[in-house]
C-alpha positions in Angstrom: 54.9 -98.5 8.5 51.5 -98.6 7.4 49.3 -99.4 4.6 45.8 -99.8 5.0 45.1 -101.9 1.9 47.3 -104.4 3.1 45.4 -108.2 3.7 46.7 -110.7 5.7 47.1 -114.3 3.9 47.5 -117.6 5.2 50.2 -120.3 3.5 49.4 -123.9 4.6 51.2 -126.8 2.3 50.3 -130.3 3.6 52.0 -133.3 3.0 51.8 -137.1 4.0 54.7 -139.7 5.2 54.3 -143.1 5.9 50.5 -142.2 6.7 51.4 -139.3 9.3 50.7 -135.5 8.2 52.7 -132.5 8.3 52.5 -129.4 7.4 54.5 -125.8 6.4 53.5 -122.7 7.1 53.5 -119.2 7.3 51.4 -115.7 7.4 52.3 -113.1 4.7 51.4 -109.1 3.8 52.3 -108.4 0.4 56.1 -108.1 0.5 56.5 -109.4 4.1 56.5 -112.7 5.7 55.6 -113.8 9.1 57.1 -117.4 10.0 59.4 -119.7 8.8 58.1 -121.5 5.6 60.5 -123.9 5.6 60.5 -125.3 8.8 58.0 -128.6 9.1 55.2 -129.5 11.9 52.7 -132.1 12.5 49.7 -131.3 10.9 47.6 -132.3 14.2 50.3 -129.9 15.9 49.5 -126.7 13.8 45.5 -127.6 14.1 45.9 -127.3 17.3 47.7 -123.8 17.6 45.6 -122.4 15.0 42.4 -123.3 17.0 43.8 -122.0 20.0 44.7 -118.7 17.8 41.2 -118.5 16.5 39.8 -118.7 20.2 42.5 -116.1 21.6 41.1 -113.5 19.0 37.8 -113.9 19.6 38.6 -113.0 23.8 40.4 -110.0 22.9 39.2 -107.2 24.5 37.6 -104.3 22.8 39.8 -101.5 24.5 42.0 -98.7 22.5 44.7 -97.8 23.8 44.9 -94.8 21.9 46.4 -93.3 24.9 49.8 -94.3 24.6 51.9 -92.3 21.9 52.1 -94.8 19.2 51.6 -98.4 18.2 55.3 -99.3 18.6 54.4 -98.3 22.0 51.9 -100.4 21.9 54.1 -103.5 20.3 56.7 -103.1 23.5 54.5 -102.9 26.1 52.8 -106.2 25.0 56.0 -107.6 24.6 57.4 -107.1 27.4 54.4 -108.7 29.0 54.7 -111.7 26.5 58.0 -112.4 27.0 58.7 -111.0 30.8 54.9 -111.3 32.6 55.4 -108.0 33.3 52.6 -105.6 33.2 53.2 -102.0 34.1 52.4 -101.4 30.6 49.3 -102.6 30.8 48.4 -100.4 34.2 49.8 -97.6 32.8 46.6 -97.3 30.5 43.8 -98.4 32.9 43.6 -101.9 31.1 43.9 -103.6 34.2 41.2 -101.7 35.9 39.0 -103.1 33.5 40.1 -106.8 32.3 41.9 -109.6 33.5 45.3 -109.4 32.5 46.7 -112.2 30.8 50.3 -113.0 28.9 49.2 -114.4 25.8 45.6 -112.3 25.0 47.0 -110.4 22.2 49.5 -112.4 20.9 48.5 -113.1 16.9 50.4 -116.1 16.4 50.0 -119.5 17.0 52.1 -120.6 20.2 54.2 -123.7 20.1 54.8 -124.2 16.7 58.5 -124.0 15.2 57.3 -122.2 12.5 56.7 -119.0 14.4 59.6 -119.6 16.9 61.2 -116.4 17.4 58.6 -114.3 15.8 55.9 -111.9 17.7 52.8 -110.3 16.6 50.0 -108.7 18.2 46.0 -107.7 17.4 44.8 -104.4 19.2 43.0 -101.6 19.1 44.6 -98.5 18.1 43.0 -95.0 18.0 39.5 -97.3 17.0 41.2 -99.3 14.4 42.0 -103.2 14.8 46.0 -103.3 14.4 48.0 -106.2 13.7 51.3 -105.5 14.7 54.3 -107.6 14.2 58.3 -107.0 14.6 60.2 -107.8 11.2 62.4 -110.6 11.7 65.6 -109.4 9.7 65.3 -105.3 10.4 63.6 -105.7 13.4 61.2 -103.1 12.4 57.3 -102.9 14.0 55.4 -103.0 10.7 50.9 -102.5 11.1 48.1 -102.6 8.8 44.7 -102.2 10.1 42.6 -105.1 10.1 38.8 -106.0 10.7 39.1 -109.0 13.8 36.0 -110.5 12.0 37.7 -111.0 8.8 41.4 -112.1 10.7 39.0 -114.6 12.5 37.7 -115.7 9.2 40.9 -115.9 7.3 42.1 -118.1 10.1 38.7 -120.5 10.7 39.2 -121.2 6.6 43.1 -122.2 7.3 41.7 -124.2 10.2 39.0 -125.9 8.1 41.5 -127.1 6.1 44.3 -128.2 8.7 41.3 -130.0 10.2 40.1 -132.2 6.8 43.6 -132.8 5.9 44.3 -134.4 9.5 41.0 -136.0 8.9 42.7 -138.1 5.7 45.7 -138.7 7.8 44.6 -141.3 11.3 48.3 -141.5 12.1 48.7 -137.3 13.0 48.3 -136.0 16.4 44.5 -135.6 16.8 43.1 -132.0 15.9 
């Protein structure tokens, strides 16, 4: 499923207790939601991840594997070499002839935060376009939009900006 006009949005809601910060959140595409809103984290935690996210985007490299027949493909491949370490996948399209393979590279979440327990998503190039690619929790469908990395990178360094001054107002969180 596919619609280019699609934009990916960040939710953050911050809140304080007994001077410590927390924080909710999730990513969502129009109708669909990546994360668990509900579920709470340390502010310090998510700043963090998200920082960690930012960087991890940056790194990824600039290949297409438009070779392989489709971006579910694509989406398995990865995360089978997420979840598994294991990646024929990846030297079944020549990407390890050319880059250092790693688990996490293309992962599009942030890791270690309960929010996104569970839940996988992916940036790559497909057939020249930046994808990102993530498996709907509930129908377990593999639901894309294309996406410029600059902008994802952007969206993300705002959420972070803000993480960051909130844990700023609150000494007590886990340092950012």
């Amino acid at each position: 499923m596919e619609n280019e006009s699609q934009l990916l949005r960040i939710d953050v809601k911050i809140a304080s207790l007994n001077g410590r910060g927390f924080a909710q959140c999730c990513f969502v595409s129009q109708d669909h939601v990546i994360g668990d809103f509900e579920q709470r984290m340390l502010l310090g935690s998510l700043g963090l991840a998200v920082g960690d996210l930012v960087d991890r985007i940056k790194k990824i490299p600039d290949f297409d594997f438009r070779s392989s027949r489709s971006i579910e493909e694509v989406f398995d491949g990865m995360s089978v070499s997420f979840l598994k370490a294991e990646f024929d996948f990846f030297e079944a399209n020549n990407f390890s002839v050319c880059h250092e393979l790693k688990t996490d590279q293309f992962f599009a979440l942030p890791l270690a935060i309960e929010a996104f327990d569970g839940e996988e998503a992916y940036v790559f190039k497909f057939e020249k376009q930046w994808r990102f690619v993530w498996r709907q929790w509930e129908t377990k469908e593999v639901v894309h939009f294309s996406i410029d990395r600059n902008l994802l990178i952007q969206v993300l360094g705002t959420a972070l900006e803000v993480i960051r001054s909130e844990a700023g107002k609150n000494p007590a969180s886990d340092a950012c």
